[in-house]
C-alpha positions in Angstrom: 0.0 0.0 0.0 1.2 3.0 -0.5 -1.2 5.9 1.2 -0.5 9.5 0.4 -1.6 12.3 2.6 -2.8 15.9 1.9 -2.6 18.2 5.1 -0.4 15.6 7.0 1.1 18.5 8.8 -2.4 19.6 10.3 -3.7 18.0 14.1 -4.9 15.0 12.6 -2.3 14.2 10.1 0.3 11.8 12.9 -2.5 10.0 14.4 -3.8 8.9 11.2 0.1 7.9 9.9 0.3 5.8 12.9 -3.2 4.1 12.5 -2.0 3.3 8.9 0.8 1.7 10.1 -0.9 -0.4 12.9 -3.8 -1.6 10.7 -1.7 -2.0 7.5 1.8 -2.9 9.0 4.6 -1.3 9.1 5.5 -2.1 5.7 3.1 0.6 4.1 4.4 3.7 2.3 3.3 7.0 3.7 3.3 10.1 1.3 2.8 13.0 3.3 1.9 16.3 1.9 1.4 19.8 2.8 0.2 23.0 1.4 3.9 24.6 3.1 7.0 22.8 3.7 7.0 21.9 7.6 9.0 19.4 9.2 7.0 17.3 11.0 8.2 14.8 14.0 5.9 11.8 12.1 7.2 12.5 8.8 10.3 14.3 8.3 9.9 16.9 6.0 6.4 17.1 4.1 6.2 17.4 0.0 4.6 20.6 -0.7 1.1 20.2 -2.5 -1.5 22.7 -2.7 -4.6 21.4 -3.4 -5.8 24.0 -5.1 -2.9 24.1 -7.9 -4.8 21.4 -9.7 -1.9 20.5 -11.8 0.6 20.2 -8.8 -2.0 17.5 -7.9 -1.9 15.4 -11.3 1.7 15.6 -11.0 1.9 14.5 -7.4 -0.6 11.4 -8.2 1.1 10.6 -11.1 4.5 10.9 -9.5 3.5 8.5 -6.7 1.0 6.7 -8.0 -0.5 6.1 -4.7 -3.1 2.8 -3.9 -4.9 5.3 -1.5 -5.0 9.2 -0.5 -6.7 10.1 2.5 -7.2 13.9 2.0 -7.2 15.9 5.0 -6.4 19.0 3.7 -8.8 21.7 4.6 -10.0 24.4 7.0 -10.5 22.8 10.4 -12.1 25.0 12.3 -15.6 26.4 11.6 -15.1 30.4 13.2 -12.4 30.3 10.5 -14.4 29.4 8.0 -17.4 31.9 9.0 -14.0 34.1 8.6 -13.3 33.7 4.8 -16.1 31.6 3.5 -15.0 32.2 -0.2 -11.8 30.4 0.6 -13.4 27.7 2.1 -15.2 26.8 -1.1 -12.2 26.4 -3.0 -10.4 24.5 -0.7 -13.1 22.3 0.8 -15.2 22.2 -2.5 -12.6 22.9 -5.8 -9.7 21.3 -3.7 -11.1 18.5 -3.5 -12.5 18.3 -6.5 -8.5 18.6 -8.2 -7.8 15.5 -6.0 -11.1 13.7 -6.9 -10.4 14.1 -10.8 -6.4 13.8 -10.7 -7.2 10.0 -9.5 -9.3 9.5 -12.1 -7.7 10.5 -14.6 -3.8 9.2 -13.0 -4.1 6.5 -10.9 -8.0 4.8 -11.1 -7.1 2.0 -9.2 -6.5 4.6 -6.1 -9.6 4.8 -3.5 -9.8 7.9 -2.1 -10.9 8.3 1.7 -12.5 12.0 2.1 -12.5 13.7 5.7 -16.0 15.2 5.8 -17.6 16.2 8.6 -21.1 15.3 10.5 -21.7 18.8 10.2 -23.1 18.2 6.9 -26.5 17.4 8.7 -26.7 20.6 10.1 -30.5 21.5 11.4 -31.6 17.7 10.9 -29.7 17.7 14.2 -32.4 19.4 15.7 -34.9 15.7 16.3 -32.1 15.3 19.1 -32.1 11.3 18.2 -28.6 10.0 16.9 -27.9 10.9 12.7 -26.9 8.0 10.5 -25.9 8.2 6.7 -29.5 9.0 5.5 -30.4 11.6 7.8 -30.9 14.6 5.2 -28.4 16.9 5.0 -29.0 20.3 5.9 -25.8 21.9 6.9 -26.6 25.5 8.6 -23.1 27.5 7.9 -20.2 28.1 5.5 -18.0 25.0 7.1 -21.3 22.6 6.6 -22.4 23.6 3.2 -18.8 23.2 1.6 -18.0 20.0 3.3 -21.2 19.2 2.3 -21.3 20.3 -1.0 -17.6 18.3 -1.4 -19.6 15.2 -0.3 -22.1 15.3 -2.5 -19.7 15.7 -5.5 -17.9 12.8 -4.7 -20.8 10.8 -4.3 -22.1 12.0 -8.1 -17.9 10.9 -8.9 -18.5 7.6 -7.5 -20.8 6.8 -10.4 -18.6 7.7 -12.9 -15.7 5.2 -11.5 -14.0 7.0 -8.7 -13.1 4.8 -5.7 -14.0 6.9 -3.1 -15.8 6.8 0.9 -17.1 9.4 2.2 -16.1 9.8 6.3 -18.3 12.1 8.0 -16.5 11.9 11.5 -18.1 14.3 14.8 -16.5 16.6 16.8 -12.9 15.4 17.9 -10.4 16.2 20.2 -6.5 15.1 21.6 -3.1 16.2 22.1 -2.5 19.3 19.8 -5.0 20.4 18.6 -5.0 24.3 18.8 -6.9 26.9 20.6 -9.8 27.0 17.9 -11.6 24.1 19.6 -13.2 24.2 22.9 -11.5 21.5 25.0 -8.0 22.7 24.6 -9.2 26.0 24.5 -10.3 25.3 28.2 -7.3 23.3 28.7 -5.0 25.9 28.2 -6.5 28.3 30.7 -6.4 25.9 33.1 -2.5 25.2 32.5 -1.6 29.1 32.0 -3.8 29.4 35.4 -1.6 27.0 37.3 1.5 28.8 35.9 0.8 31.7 37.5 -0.5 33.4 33.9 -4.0 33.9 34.5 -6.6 34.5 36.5 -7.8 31.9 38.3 -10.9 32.3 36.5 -12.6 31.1 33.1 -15.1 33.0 31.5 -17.2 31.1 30.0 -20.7 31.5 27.4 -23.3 29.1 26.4 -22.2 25.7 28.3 -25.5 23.5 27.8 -25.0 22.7 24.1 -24.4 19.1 23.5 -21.7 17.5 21.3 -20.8 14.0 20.4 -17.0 13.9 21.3 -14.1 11.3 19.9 -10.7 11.4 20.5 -8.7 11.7 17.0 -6.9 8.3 18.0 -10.2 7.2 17.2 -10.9 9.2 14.6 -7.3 8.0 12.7 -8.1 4.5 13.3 -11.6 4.4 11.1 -10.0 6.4 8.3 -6.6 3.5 8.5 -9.8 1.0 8.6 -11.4 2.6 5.9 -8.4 1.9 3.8 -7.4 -1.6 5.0 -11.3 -2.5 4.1 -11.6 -0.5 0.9 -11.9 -3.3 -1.6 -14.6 -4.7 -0.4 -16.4 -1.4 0.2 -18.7 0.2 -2.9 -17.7 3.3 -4.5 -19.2 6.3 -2.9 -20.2 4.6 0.4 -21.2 7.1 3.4 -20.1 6.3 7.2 -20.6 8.3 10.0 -17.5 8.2 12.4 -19.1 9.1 16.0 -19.5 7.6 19.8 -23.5 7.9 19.8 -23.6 10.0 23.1 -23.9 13.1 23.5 -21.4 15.5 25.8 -22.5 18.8 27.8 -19.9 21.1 27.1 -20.3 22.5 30.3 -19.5 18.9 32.2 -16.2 18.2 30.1 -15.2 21.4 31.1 -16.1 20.5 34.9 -14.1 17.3 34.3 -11.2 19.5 32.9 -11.3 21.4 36.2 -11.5 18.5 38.8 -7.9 17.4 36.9 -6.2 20.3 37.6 -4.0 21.6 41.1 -5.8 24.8 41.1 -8.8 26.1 42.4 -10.4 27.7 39.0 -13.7 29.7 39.0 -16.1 30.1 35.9 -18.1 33.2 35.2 -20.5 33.5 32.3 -19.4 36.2 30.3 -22.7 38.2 28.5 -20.9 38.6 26.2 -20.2 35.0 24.9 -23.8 34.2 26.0 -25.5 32.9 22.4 -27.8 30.2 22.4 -26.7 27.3 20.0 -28.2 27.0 16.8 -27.8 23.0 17.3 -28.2 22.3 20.9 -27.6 18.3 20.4 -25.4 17.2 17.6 -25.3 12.9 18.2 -24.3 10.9 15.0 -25.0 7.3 14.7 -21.9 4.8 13.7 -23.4 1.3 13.6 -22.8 1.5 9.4 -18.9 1.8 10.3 -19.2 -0.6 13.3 -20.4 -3.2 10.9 -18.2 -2.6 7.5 -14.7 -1.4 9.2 -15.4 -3.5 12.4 -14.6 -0.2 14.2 -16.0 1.1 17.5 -14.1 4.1 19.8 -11.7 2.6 22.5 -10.5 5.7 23.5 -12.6 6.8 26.6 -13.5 10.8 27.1 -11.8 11.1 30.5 -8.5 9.8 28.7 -8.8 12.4 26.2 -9.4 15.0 28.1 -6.2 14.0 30.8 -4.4 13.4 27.7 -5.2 16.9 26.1 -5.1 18.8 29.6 -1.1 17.0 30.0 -0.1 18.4 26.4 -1.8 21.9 27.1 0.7 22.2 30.4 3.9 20.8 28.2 2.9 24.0 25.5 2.9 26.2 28.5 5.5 25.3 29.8 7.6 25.4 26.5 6.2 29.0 26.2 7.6 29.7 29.7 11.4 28.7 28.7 
C-alpha cells in the first residue's frame, strides 16, 4: 500500500500515519503532503502540494501513483471558515474536486478516503435522536455547506468510476489540537492558570449545548480501517465516524477542572452568552461498526487528561 496524505502537517495528520501503520503494517508507504513545507516529528519533511494548484495535484498522483490518498487537507475550524467563507469553497469544494479528478484521470485503481464532517446534517440535528448516513443533510453554515457540497460531488464521482468513501466523523479532540476548539481551549486556561499566567478564572458562554466527542486516535483509526477495508467497500459509500452520546460542554469542562491543582472559578461572560443554533449534535456509527469492524476505545476522561497533559507541556515550552 502506498497511502499519500494531503494536510499531514495539520492535528490529525500523525495519528492517522500511525493508525496506517498499525492496521496495514509497518511495511506501508506514507506520502505525506502539505500546502507549506513543515517538518514534521511523524514525517520528516512534508512534500509541498496545494490542493488548489490542480496541476501540482496530477503531478503529485502521477508521480506516486498512490493505492490510497486520505485527503485531510482543509480548514479545520468552523469560526475560521465563517471568517473567509469564499476560501473555504475552493479549498473544501474545488480542492477536493483537483484530487477527486487527478485520480481518475492518474491512478483509477486509487480509493480515495475523504475527511467530511457530520456537520453536513446541520439542522436535521435538531430531532435530538442520533444521525446515521441517511439523515438529510441540511448543513446550517459556511464550514457545513462546503463540506457538504464536497460530499455530495464525490458521491455523483463515484458513479462515474471513482473509488471513493465518504467519512463524516463528529466533533474530535487530543493532544495538539490548537486553541480554535473548545476542549484545549479550556485546557490551556487551566494550564496558564496553574503557571501563575492567569486569573484563576474562566469566562465562559453558552455551556449546555451538546456534542458528540471522539478522540482523534479514534478518529485515525476508522479512516486506517477505511483503507485496510476499501476493496470490499462500494464506491461512494457514506459512514458516519461518531460515539452515539452526546457531551455537555459544560460537564467536560467540569471534568477538565477537577484534573487540575488549582482552584479555578467560571463566570458567564454576557458577552459570549449565544444560544446554540444546534443544541444536540449525536451521529450514529453502527454502518462503520459493521463494515470497518470499528468502534471508539478511547474513553473521554483519557482524552481529556491526555489533552489537559499536552496543554501544560505547551505552557511550559512558552515559559522557557
Amino acid at each position: 500500500m502506498r497511502i499519500l496524505i494531503t494536510g499531514a502537517t495539520g492535528f490529525v495528520g500523525s495519528y492517522v500515519a500511525a493508525a496506517l501503520r498499525t492496521v496495514c503494517g509497518e511495511e506501508v508507504a506514507i506520502v505525506a503532503t502539505s500546502r507549506f513545507v513543515a517538518h514534521h516529528p511523524a514525517f520528516g519533511d512534508a512534500e509541498l502540494l496545494d490542493v488548489l494548484d490542480r496541476n501540482a495535484v496530477e503531478v503529485a498522483i502521477t508521480r506516486h501513483n498512490p493505492s490510497h490518498v486520505v485527503h485531510l487537507a482543509g480548514i479545520a475550524a468552523p469560526a475560521e471558515v465563517a471568517k473567509t467563507p469564499d476560501v473555504a469553497w475552493q479549498v473544501h469544494v474545488q480542492g477536493t474536486l483537483n484530487v477527486a479528478h487527478a485520480i481518475l484521470q492518474r491512478a483509477p485503481g486509487c480509493c480515495l478516503i475523504n475527511a467530511g464532517s457530520g456537520l453536513v446534517y446541520g439542522a436535521s440535528a435538531s430531532s435530538g435522536v442520533p444521525m446515521d448516513e441517511a439523515t438529510l443533510l441540511a448543513p446550517i453554515d459556511d464550514y457545513g455547506v462546503t463540506k457538504a457540497a464536497a460530499d455530495l460531488a464525490l458521491g455523483a464521482l463515484a458513479r462515474r468510476g471513482l473509488k471513493c468513501i465518504r467519512m463524516r466523523p463528529f466533533n474530535h479532540t487530543g493532544p495538539g489540537q490548537t486553541e480554535a476548539f473548545a476542549i484545549p481551549a479550556f485546557a490551556m486556561q487551566i494550564a496558564r492558570i496553574e503557571a501563575g499566567l492567569m486569573e484563576p478564572v474562566i469566562r465562559v458562554g453558552n455551556l449546555d449545548a451538546e456534542r458528540d466527542f471522539l478522540d482523534v486516535r479514534d478518529i485515525a483509526a476508522a479512516y486506517a480501517l477505511a483503507a485496510a477495508k476499501s476493496p470490499s467497500i462500494e464506491p461512494g459509500t457514506m459512514l458516519n465516524v461518531a460515539s452515539g452520546k452526546g457531551y455537555r460542554i459544560g460537564d467536560l469542562l467540569e471534568n477538565l477542572l477537577s484534573l487540575s491543582r488549582a482552584r479555578i472559578k467560571t463566570e458567564q461572560d454576557p458577552a459570549r452568552m449565544r444560544p446554540s443554533d444546534l443544541p444536540r449534535i449525536v451521529g450514529n456509527a453502527e454502518r462503520a461498526r459493521r463494515m470497518l469492524g470499528w468502534r471508539p476505545k478511547v474513553v473521554i476522561g483519557q482524552t481529556l487528561a491526555d489533552v489537559l497533559a499536552d496543554c501544560r507541556q505547551r505552557v511550559s515550552a512558552e515559559m522557557r
